[in-house]
N, C-alpha and C positions, 0 to 999 in steps of 0.2 A: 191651796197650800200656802204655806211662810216659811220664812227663813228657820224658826224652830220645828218645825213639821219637815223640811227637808233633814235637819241635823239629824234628828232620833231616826228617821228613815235610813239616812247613811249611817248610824250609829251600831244599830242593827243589823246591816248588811254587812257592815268592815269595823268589826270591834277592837280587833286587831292590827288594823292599819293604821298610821299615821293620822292624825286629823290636825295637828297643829308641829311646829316646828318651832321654839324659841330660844333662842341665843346659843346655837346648837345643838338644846336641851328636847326631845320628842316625847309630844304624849299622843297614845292611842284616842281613837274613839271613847272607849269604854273609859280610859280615863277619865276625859273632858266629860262624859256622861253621868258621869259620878260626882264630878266636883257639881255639875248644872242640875245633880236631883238634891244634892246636898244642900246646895242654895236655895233651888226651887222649894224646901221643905222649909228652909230657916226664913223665908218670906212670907210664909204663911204662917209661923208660929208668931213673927212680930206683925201678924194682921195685913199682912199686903199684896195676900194672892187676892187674884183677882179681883183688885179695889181701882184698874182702869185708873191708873195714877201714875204721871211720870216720876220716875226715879234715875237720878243723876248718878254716876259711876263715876270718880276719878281714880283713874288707875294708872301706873306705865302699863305700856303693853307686856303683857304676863298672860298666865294659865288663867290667874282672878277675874284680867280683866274681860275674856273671851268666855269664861263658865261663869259670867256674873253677867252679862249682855243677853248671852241664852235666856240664862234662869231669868232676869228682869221681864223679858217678852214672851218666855215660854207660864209665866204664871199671872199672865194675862195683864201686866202692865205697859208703860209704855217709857222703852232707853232712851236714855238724854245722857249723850257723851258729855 
């Protein structure tokens, strides 16, 4: 198992729980899960599922930067903060 293989496992079991907390702002599971299949999908329409290629994220820490970290390693590449 990985870090994305635990998320969708917890994602599933607590949809509706808390999974992130930002600037006092909360998003569920199911949320974070939604924004990381939304990415997961727009990485493979610009060719980058599963092309085993680091991809760089600059972000502040935000909702992006956590369902963009997922989706980058959940569709088979490799994050680079």
């Amino acid at each position: 198992m990985n870090l994305t293989s635990y998320f969708w496992e917890s994602a599933l079991k607590w949809s509706d729980r808390p999974a992130l907390v930002i600037n006092q702002e909360s998003f569920t599971y199911r949320d974070l899960a939604i924004g990381v299949a939304n990415l997961t999908q727009w990485l493979g329409l610009v060719g980058l599922a599963e092309a085993k290629r680091p991809i760089g994220l600059l972000s502040s820490k935000s909702f992006f930067s956590y369902s963009g970290m997922l989706a980058i390693m959940g569709s088979g590449n490799l994050y680079v903060p």
